[in-house]
C-alpha positions in Angstrom: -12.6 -5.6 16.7 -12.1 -5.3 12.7 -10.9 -2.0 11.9 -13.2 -0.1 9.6 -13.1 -0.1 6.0 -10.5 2.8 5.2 -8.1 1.8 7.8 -7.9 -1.7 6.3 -7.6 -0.1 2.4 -4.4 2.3 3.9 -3.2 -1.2 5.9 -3.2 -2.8 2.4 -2.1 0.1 0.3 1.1 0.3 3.3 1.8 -3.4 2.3 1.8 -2.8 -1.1 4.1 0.0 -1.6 6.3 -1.5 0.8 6.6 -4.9 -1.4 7.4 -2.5 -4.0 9.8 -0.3 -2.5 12.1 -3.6 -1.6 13.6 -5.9 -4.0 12.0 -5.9 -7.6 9.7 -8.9 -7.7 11.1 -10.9 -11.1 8.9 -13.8 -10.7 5.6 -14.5 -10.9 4.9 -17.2 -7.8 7.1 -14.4 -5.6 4.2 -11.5 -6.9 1.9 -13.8 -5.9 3.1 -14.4 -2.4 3.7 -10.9 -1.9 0.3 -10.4 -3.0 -1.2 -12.6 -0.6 1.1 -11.1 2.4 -0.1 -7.6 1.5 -3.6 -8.5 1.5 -4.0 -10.6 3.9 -5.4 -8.7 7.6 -5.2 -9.9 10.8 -9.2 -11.0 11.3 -9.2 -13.2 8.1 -6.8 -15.9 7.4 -6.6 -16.7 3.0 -6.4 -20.2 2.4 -6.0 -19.8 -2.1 -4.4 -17.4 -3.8 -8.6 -17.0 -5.4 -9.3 -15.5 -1.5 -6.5 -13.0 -1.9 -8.5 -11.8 -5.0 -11.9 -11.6 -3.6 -10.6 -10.0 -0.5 -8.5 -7.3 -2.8 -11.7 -6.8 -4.9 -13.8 -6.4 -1.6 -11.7 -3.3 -0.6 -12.0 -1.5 -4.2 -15.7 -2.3 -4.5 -17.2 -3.7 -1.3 -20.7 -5.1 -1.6 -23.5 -6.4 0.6 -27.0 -8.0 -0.1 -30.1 -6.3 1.4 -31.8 -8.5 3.3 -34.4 -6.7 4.9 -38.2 -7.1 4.8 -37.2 -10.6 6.5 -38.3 -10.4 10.9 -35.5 -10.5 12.7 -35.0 -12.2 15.9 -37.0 -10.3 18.6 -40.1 -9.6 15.9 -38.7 -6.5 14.3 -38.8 -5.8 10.6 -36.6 -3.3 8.6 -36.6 -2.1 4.7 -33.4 -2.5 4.6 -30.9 -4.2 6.2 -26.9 -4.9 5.1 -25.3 -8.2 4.9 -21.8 -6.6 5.2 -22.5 -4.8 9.0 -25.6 -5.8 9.8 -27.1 -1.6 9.8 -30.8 -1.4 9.5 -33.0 0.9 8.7 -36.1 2.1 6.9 -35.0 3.2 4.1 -36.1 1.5 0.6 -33.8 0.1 -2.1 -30.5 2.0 -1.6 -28.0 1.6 -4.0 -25.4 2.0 -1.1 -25.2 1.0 2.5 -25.9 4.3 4.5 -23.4 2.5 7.5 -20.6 1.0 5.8 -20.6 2.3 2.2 -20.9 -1.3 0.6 -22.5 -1.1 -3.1 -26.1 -3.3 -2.7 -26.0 -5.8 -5.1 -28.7 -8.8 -5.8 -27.8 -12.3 -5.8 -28.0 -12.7 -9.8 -24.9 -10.1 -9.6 
């Protein structure tokens, strides 16, 4: 099971000030593989230093797409519904996810 949200931000924060509390990083490859050790959790391996940044900017901002108003599997149909956790509900055009917190964004964004 992933751990929620805020645990993984104070995982990552951890990492972080620990890289910074060793050695002083003089180099900019080593920054980047500290970077990448910090970030990366246990559930999701990052294959490109570009993963490291999407998964860093998914902790600051998280997003998800609503993608309700589409029938689910046994015939139900929800308002809303969030890509990130899979919460659904009745509830029309939030800006935020009411389960997970993730900012709803459109596809154009």
């Amino acid at each position: 099971m992933t751990n929620s949200l805020s645990e993984q931000r104070q995982e990552v924060a951890e990492r972080l000030r620990r890289e910074a509390s060793g050695n002083e990083i003089l180099f900019l490859r080593f920054f980047s593989t500290a970077l990448v050790d910090a970030i990366e959790l246990n559930y999701k391996k990052l294959s490109s230093f570009n993963d490291t940044l999407i998964s860093l900017a998914d902790l600051i901002d998280p997003t998800c797409h609503d993608f309700g108003g589409m029938e689910g599997t046994n015939g139900e149909d929800y308002e809303f519904a969030c890509s990130a956790c899979g919460y659904r509900s009745s509830i029309n055009d939030p800006y935020y996810c009411p389960h997970c917190g993730a900012r709803v964004v459109s596809d154009d964004e």
